[in-house]
N, C-alpha and C positions, 0 to 999 in steps of 0.2 A: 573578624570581617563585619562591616558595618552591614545590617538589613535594611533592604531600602523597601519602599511601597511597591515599587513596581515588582519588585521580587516577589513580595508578599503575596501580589497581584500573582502573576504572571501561576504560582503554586497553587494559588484559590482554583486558579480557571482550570487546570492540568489534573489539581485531583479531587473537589469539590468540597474541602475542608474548608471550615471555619475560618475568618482571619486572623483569629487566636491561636490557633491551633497550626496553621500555615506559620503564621510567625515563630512562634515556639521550637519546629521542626527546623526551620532555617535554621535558628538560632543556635541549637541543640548538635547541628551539622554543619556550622562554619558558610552557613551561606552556599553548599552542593545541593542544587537542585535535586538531580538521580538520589543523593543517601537521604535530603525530609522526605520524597515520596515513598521511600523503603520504609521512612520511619513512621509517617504516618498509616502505610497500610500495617505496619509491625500493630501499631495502636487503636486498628482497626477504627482509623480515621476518615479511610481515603479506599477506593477500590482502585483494581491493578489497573497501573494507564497503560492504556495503547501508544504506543509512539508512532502513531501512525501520522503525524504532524498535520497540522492542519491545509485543508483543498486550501490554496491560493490562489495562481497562476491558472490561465484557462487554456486554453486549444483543443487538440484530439491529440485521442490514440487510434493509431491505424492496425489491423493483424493481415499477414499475411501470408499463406500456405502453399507450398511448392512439394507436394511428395510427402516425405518422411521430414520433410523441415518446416518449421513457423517462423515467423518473426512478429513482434509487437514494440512499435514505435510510438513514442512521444514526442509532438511539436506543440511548442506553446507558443499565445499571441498573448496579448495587454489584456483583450477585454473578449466575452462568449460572444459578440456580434461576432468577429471575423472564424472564430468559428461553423460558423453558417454561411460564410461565404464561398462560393461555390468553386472561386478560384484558389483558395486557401484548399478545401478539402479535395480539387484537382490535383494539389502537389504534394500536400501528405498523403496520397494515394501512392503517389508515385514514388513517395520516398520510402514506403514501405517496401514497394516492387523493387528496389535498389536492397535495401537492407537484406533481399534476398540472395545476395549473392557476395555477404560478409559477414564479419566476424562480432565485431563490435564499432559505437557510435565511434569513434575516431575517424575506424576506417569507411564507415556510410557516410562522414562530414564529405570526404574525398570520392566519393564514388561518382561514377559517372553520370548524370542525368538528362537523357538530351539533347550531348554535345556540353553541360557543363557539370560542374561538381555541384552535388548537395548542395554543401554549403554556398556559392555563390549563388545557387537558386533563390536559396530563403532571402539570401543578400537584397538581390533585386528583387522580391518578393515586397522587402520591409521598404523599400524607396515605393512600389507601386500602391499600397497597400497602404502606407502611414504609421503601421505599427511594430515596434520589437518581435521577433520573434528569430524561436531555437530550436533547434537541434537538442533535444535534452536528451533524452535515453533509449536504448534500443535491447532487447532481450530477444535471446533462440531459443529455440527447442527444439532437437529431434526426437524421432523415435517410427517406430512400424506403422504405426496411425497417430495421426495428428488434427488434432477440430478446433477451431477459433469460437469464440464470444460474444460480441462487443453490447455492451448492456449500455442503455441510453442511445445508441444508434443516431447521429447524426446524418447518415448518407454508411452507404455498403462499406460496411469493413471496418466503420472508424466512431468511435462517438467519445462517451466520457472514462470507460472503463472497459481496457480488452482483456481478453485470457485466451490463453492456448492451451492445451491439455496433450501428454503423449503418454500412447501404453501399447503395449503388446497386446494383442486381443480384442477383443469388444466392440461391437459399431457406433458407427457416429452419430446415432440418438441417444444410445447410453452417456457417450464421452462427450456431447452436449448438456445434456444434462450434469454432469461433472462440471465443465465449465459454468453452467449458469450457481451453483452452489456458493465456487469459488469466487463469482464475482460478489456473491451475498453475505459471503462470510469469513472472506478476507483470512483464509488460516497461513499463519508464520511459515509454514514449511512444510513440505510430500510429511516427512514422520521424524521421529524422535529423532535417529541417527543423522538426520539433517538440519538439526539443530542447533544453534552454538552451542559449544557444551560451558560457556562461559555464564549464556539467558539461563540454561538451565540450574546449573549452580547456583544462582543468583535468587531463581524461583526458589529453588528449594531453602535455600537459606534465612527469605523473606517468610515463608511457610512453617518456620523451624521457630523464629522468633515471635511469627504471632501466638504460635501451640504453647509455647512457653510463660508466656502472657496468662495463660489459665490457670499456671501452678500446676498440670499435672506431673508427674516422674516421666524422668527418662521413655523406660521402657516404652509405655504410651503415645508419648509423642514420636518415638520411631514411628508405632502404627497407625499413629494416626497421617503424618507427612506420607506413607505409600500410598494411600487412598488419595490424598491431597495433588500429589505430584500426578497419581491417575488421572484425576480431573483435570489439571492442570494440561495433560497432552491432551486430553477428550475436546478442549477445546479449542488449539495453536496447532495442531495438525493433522491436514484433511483426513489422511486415512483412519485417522480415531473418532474423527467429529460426525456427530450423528446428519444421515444424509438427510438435505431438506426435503427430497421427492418421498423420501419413505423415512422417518425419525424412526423408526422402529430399529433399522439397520444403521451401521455406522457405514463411511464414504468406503470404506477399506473390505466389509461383508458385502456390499452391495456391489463392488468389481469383480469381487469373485464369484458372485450371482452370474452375473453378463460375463464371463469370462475374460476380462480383463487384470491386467497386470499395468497400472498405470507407474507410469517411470519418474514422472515429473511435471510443473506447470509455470505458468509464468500467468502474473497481475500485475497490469499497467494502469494507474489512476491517475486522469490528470490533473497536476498540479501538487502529489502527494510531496509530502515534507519541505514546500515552500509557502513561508508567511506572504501573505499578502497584505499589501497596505489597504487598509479600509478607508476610502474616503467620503468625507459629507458633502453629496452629490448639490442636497441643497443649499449650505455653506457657498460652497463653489460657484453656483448660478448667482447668490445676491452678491460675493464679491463680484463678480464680474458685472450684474449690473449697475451697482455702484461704481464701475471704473475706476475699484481700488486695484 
């Protein structure tokens, strides 16, 4: 497979290798992006990327709490002005309060809002307004107690990153405080067993080849990958990761401080895993003055 620059590119920015050493990894790998960054961290080239795809896409996340249930919605518009629009964050209000009483975005497209569905809201929304905008993603959670987040705060309930937290136990300064963690440090999953067991094989296997890399024997690099995979949960999931309020304790010591039994959570960022096109704003102004 031929390697092209933009590939080479594209590797540079994802795992901060050298253009050499990008190229080489391509090359080495038939041009699979996922197997050069294995290969480069194997060659401790490259640290572990986050797939967490780059913010593109703007709007809010709205959270919203009924009882023993949450929800956290995503609407996206073109550009953060309509974000601040007071009419925009009127109706992702509302479509949170909808989302309360379904399942998933399918069925909040079609809920009622009104007198109309969801979706024909945004509809007439984007003719009043000027701008695209979606429906993109909708997450529940239940549980005994339930506490919302929203970090960056636009207007009540909604800004650039929501979270919901549910457990058994614990009051809702403790289980806010859990939410503000999780909007901080973004952990993959509640704990190991809710994990791919597919990421972690993968971890482990990238972990196995770097250890190998040193020449030590076998035996060794067993002990050394348990400590490794250790770390490796210490920092993809919350109840291992050390809590930001007290680093002393991990998220997992520290509910069982406050008597909590935390079940589950959900993190909404908006615009997570869509590219955005970049454009050159002042490009744009001199073609247009020029009347090209």
């Amino acid at each position: 497979m031929a390697i092209t620059a933009a590939m080479v590119k594209e590797l540079r920015e994802t795992s901060g290798a050298g253009m050499m050493d990008a190229k080489k990894a391509l090359t080495e790998n038939n041009g699979d992006m996922e197997a050069a960054i294995d290969w480069l961290r194997t060659k401790g080239l490259a640290k572990a990327a986050k797939k967490s795809g780059r913010t593109a896409a703007e709007g809010l996340v709205a959270v919203a709490v009924d009882g023993s249930k949450g929800v956290a919605v995503e609407v996206n518009s073109e550009t953060d002005f309509v974000g601040k629009n007071a009419d925009f964050q009127a109706m992702v209000g509302g479509i949170a309060t909808a989302a309360l009483g379904v399942s998933d975005v399918h069925a909040l497209k079609a809920a009622d809002m009104g007198g109309k569905s969801v979706e024909q809201t945004v509809t007439d929304a984007i003719a009043t307004i000027g701008e695209n905008m979606s429906v993109r993603r909708m997450s529940a959670i239940e549980g005994e107690n339930v506490v919302s987040y929203v970090h960056n705060a636009a207007a009540d309930g909604m800004g650039k990153i929501g979270v919901l937290v549910a457990a058994n136990g614990g009051d809702a300064a403790f289980l806010k405080q859990v939410a503000m963690h999780i909007a901080a440090i973004n952990p993959a999953a509640l704990s190991e067993d809710d994990l791919d067991p597919a990421v972690v094989e993968k971890e482990k296997q990238v972990q196995m080849d770097i250890a190998r890399e040193s020449g030590k024997p076998e035996q060794v690099i067993e002990k050394m990958i348990v400590g490794r995979m250790k770390k490796y949960m210490s920092e993809v999931t919350l109840l291992n990761q050390s809590f930001v309020v007290n680093p002393d304790l991990t998220v997992g010591d520290a509910a069982k401080e406050a008597g909590a039994d935390i079940k589950g959570f959900v993190r909404l960022e908006v615009g997570e895993g869509i590219e955005k096109k970049v454009e050159d704003f002042a490009a744009e102004v001199a073609k247009t003055a020029s009347g090209a």
